[in-house]
Z-matrix of the N, CA and C atoms (Angstrom, degrees):
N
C 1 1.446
C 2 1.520 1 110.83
N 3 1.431 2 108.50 1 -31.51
C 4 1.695 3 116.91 2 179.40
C 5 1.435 4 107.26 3 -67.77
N 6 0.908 5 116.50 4 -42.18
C 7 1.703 6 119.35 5 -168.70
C 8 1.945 7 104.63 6 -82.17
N 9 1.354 8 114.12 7 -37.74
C 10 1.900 9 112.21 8 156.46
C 11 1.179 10 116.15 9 -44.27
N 12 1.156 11 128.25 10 -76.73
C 13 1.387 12 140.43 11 151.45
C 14 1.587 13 121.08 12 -11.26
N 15 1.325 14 121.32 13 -57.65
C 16 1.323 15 119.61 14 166.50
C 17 1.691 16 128.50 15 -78.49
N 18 1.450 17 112.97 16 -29.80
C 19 1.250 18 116.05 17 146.34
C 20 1.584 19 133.03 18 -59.24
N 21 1.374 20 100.21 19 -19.98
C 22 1.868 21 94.30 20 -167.18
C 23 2.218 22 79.69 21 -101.68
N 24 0.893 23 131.92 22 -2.71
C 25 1.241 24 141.24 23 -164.43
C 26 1.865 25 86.53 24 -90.47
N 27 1.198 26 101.71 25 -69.82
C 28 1.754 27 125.64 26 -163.91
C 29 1.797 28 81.80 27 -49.61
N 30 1.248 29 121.66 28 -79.18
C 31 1.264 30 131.01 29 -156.89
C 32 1.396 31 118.11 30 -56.44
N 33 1.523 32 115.90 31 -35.06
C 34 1.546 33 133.47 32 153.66
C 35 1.655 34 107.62 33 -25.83
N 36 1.284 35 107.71 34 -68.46
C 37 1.522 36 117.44 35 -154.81
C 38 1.428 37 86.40 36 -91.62
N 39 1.211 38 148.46 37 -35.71
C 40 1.329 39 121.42 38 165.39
C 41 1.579 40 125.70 39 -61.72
N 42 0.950 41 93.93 40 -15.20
C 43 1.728 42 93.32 41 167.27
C 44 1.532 43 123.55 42 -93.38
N 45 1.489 44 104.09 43 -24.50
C 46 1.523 45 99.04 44 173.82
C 47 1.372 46 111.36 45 -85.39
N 48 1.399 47 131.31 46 -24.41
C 49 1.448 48 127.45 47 162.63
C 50 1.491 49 107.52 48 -70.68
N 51 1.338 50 145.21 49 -28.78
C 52 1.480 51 124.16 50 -156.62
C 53 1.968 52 74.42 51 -96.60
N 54 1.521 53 135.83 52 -53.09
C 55 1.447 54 134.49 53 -178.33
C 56 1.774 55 92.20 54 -53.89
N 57 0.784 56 159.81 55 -11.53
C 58 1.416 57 123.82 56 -134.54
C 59 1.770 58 86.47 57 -139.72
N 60 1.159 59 115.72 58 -8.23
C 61 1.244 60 125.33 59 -163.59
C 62 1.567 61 106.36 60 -94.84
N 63 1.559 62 107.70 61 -26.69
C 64 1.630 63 131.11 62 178.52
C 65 1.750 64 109.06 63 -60.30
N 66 1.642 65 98.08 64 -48.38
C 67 1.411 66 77.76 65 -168.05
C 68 1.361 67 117.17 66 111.41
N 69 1.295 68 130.89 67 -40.59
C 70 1.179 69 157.68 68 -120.62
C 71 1.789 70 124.17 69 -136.96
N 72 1.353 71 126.90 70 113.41
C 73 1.286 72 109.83 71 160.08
C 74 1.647 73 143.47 72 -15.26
N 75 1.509 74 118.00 73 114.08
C 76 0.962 75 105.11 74 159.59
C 77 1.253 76 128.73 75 -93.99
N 78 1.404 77 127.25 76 134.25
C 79 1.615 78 134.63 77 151.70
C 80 0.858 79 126.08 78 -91.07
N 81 1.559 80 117.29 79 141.81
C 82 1.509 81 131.02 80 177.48
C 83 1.058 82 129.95 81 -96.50
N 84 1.419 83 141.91 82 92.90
C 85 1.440 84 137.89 83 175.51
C 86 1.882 85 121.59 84 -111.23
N 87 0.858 86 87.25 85 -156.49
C 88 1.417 87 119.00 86 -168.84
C 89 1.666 88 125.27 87 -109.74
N 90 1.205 89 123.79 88 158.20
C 91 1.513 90 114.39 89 151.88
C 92 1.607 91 99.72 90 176.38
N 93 1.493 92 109.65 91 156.88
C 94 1.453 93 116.07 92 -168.77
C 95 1.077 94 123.56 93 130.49
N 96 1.384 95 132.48 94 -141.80
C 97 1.394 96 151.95 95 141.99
C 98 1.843 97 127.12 96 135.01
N 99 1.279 98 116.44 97 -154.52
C 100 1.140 99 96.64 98 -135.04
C 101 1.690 100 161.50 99 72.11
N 102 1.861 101 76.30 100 35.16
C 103 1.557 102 78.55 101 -160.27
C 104 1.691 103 87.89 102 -126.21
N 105 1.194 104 139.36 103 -150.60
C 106 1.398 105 144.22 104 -124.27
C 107 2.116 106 74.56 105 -86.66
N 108 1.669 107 89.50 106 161.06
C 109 0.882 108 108.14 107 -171.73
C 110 2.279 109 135.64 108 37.74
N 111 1.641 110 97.14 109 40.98
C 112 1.346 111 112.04 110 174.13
C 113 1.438 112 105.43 111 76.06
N 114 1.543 113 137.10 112 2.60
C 115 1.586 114 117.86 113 159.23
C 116 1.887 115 106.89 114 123.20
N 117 1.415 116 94.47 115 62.44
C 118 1.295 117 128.20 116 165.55
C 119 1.348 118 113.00 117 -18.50
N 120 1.322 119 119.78 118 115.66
C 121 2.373 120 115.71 119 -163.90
C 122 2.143 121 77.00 120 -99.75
N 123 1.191 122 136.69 121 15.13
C 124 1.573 123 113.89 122 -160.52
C 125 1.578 124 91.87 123 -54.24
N 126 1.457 125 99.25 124 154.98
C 127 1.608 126 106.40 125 170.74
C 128 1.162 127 121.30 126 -122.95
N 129 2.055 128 131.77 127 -156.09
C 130 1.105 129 99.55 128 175.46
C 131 1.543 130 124.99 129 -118.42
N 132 1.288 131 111.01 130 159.06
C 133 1.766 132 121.98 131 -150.63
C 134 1.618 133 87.69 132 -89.28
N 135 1.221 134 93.93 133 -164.23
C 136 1.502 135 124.00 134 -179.51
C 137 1.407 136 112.53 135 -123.62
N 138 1.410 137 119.08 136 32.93
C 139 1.209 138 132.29 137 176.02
C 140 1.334 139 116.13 138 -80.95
N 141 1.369 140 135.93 139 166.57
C 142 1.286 141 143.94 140 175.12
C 143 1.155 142 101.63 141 -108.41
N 144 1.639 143 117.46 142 148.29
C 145 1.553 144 153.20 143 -154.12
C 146 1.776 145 85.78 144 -48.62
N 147 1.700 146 101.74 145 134.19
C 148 1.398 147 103.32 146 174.45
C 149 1.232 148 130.40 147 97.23
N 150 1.552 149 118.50 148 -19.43
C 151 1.594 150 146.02 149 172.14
C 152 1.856 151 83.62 150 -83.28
N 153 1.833 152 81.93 151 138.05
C 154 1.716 153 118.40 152 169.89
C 155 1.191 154 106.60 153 -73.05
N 156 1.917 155 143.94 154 57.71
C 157 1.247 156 100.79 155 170.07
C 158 1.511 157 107.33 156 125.35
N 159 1.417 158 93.29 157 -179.26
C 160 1.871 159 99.55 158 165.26
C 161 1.989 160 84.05 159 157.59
N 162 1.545 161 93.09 160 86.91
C 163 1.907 162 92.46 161 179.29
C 164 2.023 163 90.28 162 -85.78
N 165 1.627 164 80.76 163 162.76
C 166 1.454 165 97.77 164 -164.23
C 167 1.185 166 128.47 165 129.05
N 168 2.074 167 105.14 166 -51.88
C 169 1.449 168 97.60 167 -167.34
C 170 1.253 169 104.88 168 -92.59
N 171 1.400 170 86.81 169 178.25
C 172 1.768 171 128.71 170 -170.62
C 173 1.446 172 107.00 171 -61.06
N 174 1.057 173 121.45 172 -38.17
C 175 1.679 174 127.71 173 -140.03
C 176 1.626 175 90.50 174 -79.60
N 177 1.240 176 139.54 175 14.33
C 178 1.704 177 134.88 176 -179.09
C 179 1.359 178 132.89 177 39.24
N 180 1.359 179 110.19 178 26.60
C 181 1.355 180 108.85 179 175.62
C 182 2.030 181 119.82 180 -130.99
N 183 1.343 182 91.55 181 112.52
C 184 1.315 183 133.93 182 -150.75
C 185 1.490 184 94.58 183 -70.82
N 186 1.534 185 99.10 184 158.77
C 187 2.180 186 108.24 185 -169.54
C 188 1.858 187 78.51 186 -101.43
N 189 1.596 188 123.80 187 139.50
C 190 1.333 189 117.95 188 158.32
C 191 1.397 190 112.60 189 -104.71
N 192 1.619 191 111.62 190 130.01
C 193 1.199 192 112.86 191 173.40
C 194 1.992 193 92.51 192 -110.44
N 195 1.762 194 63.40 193 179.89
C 196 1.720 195 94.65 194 -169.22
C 197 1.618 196 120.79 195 -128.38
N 198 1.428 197 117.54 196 170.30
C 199 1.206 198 106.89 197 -164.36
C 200 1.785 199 93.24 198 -94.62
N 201 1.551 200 120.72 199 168.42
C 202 1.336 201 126.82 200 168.78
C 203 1.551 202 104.89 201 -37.72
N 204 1.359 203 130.61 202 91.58
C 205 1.245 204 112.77 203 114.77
C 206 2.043 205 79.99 204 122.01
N 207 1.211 206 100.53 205 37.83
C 208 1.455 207 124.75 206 172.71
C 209 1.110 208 139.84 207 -117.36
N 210 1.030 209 123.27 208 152.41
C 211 1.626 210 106.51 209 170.52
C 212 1.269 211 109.80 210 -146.15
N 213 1.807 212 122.50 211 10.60
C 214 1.588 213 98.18 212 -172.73
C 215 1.892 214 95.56 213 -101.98
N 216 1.487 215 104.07 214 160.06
C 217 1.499 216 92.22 215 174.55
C 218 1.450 217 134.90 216 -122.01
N 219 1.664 218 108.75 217 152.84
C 220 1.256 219 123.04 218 -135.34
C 221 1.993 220 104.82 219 -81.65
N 222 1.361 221 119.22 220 137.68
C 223 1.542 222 121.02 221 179.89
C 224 1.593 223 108.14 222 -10.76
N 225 1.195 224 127.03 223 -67.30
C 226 1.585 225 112.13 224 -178.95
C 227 1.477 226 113.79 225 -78.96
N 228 1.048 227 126.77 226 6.49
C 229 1.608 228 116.34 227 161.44
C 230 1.327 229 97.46 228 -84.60
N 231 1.274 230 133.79 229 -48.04
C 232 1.056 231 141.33 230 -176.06
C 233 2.094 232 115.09 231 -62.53
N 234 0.843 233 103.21 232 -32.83
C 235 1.612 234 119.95 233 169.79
C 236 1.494 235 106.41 234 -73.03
N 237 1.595 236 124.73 235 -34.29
C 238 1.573 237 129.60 236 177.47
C 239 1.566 238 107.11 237 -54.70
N 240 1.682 239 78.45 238 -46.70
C 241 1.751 240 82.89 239 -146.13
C 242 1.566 241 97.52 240 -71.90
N 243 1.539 242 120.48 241 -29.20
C 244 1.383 243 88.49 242 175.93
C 245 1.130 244 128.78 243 -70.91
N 246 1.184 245 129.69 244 1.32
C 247 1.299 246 142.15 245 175.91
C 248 1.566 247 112.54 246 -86.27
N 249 1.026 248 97.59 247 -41.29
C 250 1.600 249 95.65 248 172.32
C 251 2.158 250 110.70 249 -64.98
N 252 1.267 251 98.51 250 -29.66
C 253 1.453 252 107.75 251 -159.37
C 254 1.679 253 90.22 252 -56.75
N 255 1.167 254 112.00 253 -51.74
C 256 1.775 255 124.34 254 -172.87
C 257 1.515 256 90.89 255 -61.22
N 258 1.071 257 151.25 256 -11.42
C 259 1.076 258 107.00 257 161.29
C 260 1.823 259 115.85 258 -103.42
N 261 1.277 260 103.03 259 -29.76
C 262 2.229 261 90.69 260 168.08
C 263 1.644 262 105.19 261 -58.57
N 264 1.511 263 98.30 262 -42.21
C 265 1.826 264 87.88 263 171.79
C 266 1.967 265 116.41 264 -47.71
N 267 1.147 266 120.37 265 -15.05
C 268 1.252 267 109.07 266 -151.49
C 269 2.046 268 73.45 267 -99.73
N 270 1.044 269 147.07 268 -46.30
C 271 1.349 270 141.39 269 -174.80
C 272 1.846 271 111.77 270 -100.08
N 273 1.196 272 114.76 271 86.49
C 274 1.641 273 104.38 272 -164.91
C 275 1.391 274 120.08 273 -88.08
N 276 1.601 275 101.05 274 -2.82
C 277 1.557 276 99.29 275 155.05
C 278 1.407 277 118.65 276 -92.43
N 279 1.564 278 130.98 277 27.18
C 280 1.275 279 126.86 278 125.81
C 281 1.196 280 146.71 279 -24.72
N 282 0.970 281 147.31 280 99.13
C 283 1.670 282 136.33 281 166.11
C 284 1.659 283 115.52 282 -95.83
N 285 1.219 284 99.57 283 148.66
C 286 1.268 285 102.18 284 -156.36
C 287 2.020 286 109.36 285 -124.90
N 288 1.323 287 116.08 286 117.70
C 289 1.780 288 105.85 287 -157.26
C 290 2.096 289 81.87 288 -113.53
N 291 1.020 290 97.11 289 109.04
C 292 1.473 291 113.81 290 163.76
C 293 1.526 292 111.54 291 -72.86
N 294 1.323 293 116.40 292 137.84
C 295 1.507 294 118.43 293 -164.42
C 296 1.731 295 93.33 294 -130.92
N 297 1.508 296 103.91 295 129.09
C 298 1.807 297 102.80 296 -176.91
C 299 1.639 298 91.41 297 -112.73
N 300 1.508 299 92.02 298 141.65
C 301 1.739 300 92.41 299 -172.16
C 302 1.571 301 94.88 300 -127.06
N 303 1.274 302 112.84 301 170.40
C 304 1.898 303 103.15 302 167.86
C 305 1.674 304 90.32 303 -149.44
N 306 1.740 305 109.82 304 173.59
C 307 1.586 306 112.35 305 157.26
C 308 1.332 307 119.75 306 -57.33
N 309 1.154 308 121.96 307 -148.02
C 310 1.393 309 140.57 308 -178.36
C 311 1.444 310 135.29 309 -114.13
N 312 1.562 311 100.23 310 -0.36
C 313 1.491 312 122.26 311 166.58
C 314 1.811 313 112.77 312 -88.40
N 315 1.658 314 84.07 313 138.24
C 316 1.806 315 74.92 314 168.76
C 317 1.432 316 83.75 315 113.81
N 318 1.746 317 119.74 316 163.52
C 319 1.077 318 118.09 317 -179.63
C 320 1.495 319 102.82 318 -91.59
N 321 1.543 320 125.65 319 177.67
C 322 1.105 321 124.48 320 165.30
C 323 1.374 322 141.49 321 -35.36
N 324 1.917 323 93.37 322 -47.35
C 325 1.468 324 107.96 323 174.48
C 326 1.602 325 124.74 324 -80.46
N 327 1.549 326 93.15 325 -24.41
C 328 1.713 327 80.92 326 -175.45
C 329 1.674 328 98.02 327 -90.69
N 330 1.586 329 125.30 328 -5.29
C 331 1.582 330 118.46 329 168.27
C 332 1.681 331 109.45 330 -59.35
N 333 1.644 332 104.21 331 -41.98
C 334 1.817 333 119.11 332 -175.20
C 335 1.648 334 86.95 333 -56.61
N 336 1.140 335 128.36 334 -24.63
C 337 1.802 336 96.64 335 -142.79
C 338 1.898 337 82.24 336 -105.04
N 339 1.376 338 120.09 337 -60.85
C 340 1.725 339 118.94 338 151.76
C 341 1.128 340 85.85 339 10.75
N 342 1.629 341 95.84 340 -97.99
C 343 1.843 342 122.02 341 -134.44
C 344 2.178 343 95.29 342 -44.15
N 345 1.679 344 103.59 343 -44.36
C 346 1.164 345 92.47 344 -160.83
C 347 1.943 346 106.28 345 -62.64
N 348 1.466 347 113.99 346 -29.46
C 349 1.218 348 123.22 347 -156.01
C 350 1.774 349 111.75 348 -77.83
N 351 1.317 350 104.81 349 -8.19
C 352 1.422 351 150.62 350 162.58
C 353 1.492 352 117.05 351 -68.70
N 354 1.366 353 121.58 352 -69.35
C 355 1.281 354 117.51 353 -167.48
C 356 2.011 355 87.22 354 -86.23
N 357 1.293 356 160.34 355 -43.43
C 358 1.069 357 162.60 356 105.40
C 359 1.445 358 109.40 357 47.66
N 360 1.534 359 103.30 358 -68.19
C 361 1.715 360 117.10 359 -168.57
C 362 1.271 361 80.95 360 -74.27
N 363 1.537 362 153.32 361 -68.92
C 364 1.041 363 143.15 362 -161.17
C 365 1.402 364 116.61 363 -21.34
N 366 1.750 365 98.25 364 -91.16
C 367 1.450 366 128.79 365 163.27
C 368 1.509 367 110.38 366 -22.15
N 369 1.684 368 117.13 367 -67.03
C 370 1.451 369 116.91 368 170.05
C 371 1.531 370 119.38 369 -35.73
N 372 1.571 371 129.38 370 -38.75
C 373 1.468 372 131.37 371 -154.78
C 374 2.256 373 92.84 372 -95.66
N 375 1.705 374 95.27 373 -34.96
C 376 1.461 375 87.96 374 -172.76
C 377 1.636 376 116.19 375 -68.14
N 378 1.499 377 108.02 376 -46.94
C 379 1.504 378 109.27 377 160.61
C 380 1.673 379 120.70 378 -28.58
N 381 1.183 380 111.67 379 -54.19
C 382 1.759 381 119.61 380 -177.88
C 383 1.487 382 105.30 381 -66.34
N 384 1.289 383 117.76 382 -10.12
C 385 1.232 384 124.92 383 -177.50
C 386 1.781 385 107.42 384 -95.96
N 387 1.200 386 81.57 385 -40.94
C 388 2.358 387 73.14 386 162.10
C 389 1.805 388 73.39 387 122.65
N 390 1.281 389 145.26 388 35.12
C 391 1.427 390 109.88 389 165.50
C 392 1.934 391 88.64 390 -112.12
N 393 1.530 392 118.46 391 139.01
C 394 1.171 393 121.43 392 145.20
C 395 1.420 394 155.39 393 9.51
N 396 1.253 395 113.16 394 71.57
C 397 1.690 396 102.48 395 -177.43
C 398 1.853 397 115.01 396 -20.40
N 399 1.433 398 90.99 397 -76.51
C 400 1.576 399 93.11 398 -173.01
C 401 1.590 400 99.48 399 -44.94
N 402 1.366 401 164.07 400 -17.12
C 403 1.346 402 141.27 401 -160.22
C 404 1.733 403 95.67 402 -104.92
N 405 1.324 404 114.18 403 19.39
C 406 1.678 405 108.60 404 -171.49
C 407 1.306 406 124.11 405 -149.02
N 408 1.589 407 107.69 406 88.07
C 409 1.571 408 118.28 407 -165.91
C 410 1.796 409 112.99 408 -98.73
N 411 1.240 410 111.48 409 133.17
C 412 1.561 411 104.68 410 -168.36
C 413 1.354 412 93.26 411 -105.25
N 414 1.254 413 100.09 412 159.05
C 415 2.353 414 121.56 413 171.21
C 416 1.354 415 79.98 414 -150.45
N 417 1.835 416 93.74 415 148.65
C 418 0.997 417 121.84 416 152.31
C 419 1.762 418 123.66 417 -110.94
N 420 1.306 419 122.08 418 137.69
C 421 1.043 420 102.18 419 165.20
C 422 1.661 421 116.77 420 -127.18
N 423 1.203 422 110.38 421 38.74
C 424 1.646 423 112.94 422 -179.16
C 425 1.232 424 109.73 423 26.96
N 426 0.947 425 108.87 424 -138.56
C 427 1.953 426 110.65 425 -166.69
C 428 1.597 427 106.18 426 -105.00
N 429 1.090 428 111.62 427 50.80
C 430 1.688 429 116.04 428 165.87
C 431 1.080 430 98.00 429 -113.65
N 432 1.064 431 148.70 430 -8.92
C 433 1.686 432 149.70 431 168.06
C 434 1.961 433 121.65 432 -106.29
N 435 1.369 434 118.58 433 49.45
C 436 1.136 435 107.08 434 -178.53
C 437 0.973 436 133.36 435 -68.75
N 438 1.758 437 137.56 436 168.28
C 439 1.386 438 116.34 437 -148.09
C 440 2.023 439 81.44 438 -115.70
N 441 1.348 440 107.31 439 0.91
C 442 1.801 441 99.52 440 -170.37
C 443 1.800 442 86.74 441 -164.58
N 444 1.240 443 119.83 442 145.61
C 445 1.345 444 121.91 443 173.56
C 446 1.634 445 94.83 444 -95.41
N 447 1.463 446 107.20 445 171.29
C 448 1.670 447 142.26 446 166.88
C 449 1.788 448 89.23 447 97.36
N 450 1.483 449 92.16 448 -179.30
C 451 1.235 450 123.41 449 -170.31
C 452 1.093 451 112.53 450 -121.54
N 453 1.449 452 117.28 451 144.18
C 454 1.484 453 108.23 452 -166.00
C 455 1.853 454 108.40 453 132.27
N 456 1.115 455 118.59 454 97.95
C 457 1.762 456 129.77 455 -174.71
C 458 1.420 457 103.41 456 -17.25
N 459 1.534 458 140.98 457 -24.53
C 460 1.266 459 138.10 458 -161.97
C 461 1.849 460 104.15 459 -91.47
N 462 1.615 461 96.58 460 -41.21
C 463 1.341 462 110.05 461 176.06
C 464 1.521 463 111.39 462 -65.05
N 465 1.533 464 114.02 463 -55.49
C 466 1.437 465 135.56 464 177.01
C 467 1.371 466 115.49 465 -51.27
N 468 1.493 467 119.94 466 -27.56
C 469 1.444 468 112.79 467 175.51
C 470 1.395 469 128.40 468 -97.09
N 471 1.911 470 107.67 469 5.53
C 472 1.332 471 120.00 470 169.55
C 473 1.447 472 125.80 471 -82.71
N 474 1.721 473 88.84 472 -21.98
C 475 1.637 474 105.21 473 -176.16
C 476 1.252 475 114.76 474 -101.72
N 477 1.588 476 117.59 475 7.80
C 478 1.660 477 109.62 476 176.74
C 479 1.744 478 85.10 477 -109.18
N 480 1.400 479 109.51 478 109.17
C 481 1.465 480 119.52 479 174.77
C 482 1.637 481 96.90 480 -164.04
N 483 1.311 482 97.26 481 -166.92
C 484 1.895 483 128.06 482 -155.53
C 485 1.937 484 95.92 483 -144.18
N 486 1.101 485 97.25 484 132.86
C 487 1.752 486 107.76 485 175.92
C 488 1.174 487 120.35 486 -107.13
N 489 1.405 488 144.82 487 124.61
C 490 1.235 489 109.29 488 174.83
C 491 1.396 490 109.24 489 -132.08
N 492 1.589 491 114.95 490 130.89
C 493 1.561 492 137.10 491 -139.98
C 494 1.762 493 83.99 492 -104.44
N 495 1.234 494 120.92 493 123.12
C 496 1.345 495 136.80 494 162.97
C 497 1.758 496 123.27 495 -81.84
N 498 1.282 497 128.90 496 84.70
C 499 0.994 498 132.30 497 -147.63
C 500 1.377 499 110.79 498 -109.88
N 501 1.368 500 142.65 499 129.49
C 502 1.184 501 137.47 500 -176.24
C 503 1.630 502 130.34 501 -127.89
């Protein structure tokens, strides 16, 4: 628990210095899919760093979930993301902070290592897509960040997903 704590601590302040250094709005979105209910379009909100989301908008870039206890992703997550790619492609001084999330099963550490192996496959599939190493930083936050509380496969399949934080 000491060593979570000092990693989600370490990774904290690296994000508010590499974010904080911009200047600049953050937005919160999405990208992926295939996840509860056939492949979720949510887009991104006007939320602050750490918010699930914002379904509704326009802007086409989708939250990807995953199946129990997975991380590679499935033909229409994979169909999102190129769609999502055209649009950071369209601003390439974008940076882009991928967020790996999981349910609530599992211990802490192997949710941290999930979540990271999660936001990872992301990052891994967008690279092949032509966007930038340097524009694509992953966190995990295992299941300290759920996207819906209770228990129960309906709840559990909102929180095994990938975030993706639009950073400028």
């Amino acid at each position: 628990m000491k060593r979570f704590w000092i990693m989600t601590v370490a990774l904290t302040m690296f994000g508010m210095l590499a974010g904080g250094c911009a200047g600049k709005k953050t937005e919160t979105g999405a990208a992926g899919a295939g996840g509860p209910g056939g492949g979720d379009t949510s887009g991104i909100s006007e939320s602050g760093a750490g918010s699930t989301g914002g379904a509704g908008s326009a802007s086409g870039v989708p939250v990807v979930y995953f199946d129990f206890d997975q991380y590679t992703l499935n033909n229409t997550a994979q169909s999102e993301l190129k769609d999502a790619a055209g649009i950071f492609k369209s601003d390439p001084k974008m940076a882009i902070t991928i967020e790996g999330h999981c349910d609530e099963r599992g211990s802490v550490e192997y949710n941290l290592a999930l979540g990271e192996r999660r936001a990872q496959s992301v990052k891994s599939y967008l690279q092949k897509l032509g966007i930038e190493t340097k524009r694509l930083n992953t966190i995990s936050y295992g299941e300290e960040r759920p996207a819906t509380s209770g228990s129960g496969e309906s709840s559990w399949a909102k929180n095994r997903r990938a975030e993706l934080i639009k950073n400028r």
